[in-house]
N, C-alpha and C positions, 0 to 999 in steps of 0.2 A: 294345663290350665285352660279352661274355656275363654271365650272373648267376653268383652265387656258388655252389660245391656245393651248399648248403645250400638256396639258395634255388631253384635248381634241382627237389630233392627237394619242398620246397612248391609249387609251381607241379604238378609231377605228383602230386603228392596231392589240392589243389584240385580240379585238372581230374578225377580220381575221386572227387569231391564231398567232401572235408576242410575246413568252414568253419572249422577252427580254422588250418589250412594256412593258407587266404586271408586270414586275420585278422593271421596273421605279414604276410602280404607288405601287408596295407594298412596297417599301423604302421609297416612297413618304409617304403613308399614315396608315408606321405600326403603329405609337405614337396615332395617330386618335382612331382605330381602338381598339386596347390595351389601352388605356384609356377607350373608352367607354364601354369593357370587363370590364375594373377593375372594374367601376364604377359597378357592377350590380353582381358581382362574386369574389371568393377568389383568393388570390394570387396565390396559387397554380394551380388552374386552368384557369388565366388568358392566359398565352403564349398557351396552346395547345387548347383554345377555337378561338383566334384570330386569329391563323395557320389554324383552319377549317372556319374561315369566309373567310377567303383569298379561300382558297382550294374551299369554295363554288361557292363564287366570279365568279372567273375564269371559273369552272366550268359553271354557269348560266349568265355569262356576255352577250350572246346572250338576253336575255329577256329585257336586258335596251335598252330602247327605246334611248333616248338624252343620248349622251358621255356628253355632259357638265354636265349632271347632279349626275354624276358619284359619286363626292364623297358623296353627300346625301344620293346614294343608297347604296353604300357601307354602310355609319353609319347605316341606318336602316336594312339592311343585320347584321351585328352586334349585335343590338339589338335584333331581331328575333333570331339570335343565341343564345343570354344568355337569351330571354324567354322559349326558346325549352329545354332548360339547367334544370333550373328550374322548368318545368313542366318533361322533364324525371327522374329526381331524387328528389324527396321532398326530406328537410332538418327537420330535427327534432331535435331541441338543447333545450337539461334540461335546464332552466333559474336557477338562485340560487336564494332563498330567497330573499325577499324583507328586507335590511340590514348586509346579510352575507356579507362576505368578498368575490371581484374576485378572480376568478383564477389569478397568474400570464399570461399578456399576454405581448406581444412587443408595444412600443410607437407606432411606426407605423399600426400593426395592430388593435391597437384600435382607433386611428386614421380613419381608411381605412373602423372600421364597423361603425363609427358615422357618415361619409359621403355616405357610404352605405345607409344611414337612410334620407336622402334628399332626393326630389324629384328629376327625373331620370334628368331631367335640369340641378339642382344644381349639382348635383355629377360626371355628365360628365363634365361639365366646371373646375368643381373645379380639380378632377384627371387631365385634359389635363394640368392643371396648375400647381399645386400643385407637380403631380410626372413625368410628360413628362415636364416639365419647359416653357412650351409654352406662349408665349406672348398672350394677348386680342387680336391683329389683326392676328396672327397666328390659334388663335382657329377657331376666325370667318372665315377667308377665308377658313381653311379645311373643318369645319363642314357646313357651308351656311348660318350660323345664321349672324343676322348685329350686327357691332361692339357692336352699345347701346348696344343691347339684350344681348352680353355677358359680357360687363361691370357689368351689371344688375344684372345677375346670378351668376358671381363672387363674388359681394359685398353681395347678401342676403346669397346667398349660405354659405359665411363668417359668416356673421353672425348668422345664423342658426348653422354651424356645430359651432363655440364659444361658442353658449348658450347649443348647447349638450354637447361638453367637459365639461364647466362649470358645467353643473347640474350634468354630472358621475364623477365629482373630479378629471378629470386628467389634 
């Protein structure tokens, strides 16, 4: 789905250096953007990976060809950020036994690593929803995907991440 008129018109004012331009489209589209961080990375490092998509952004918004197509490349701008993430820092976490007891952890963050554990689909729909409170027609117009498709992803997504809480006992 292409960008709105409007936002269109921002995107080509940015790219002729309008930081109040760009300032729309980062209010516009920090929920977007920070979700799809969440989805792929820890809480902790959500907001200052997102601040460097943005800071990218701007910086490379010369390369985007079509402004309508703007906020697809942002998402995948995004993306590419928490893969560069992950490929500059391996993670390396002890697993405990198979039957010991967890650590204490927060609802939420055990939450947040079971849709971690979706597919990159389900877990950005589900975050846009889940913790930015975005509607299905909200999601789909930001991100580009069509309504079905995030209907779609919402409800397996559901049910995927159910059948994971369900089997860890929470």
């Amino acid at each position: 789905m292409a960008g709105e008129p409007h936002e269109v018109e921002w995107v080509r004012a940015a790219k002729a250096g309008d930081a109040a331009a760009f300032q729309r489209l980062y209010r516009r589209y920090w929920a977007v953007v920070r979700s799809i961080v969440l989805a792929h990375v820890g809480w902790q490092e959500a907001d200052d990976i997102s601040q460097d998509v943005f800071l990218t952004a701007w910086q490379r918004l010369d390369q985007l060809q079509d402004p309508a197509r703007f906020p697809a490349w942002l998402a995948t701008c995004a993306r590419n950020r928490c893969h560069n993430h992950h490929r500059a820092k391996p993670t390396r976490v002890a697993m405990p036994e198979r039957g010991a007891p967890m650590p204490p952890v927060s609802e939420a963050r055990e939450v947040l690593r079971a849709i971690q554990a979706l597919s990159p689909a389900y877990r950005e729909t589900l975050v846009m929803r889940l913790v930015e409170g975005m509607s299905g027609p909200e999601i789909a117009k930001k991100t580009g995907l069509t309504p079905r498709s995030v209907r779609v992803n919402l409800h397996r997504g559901m049910t995927k991440l159910k059948a994971i809480l369900e089997e860890g006992g929470a």
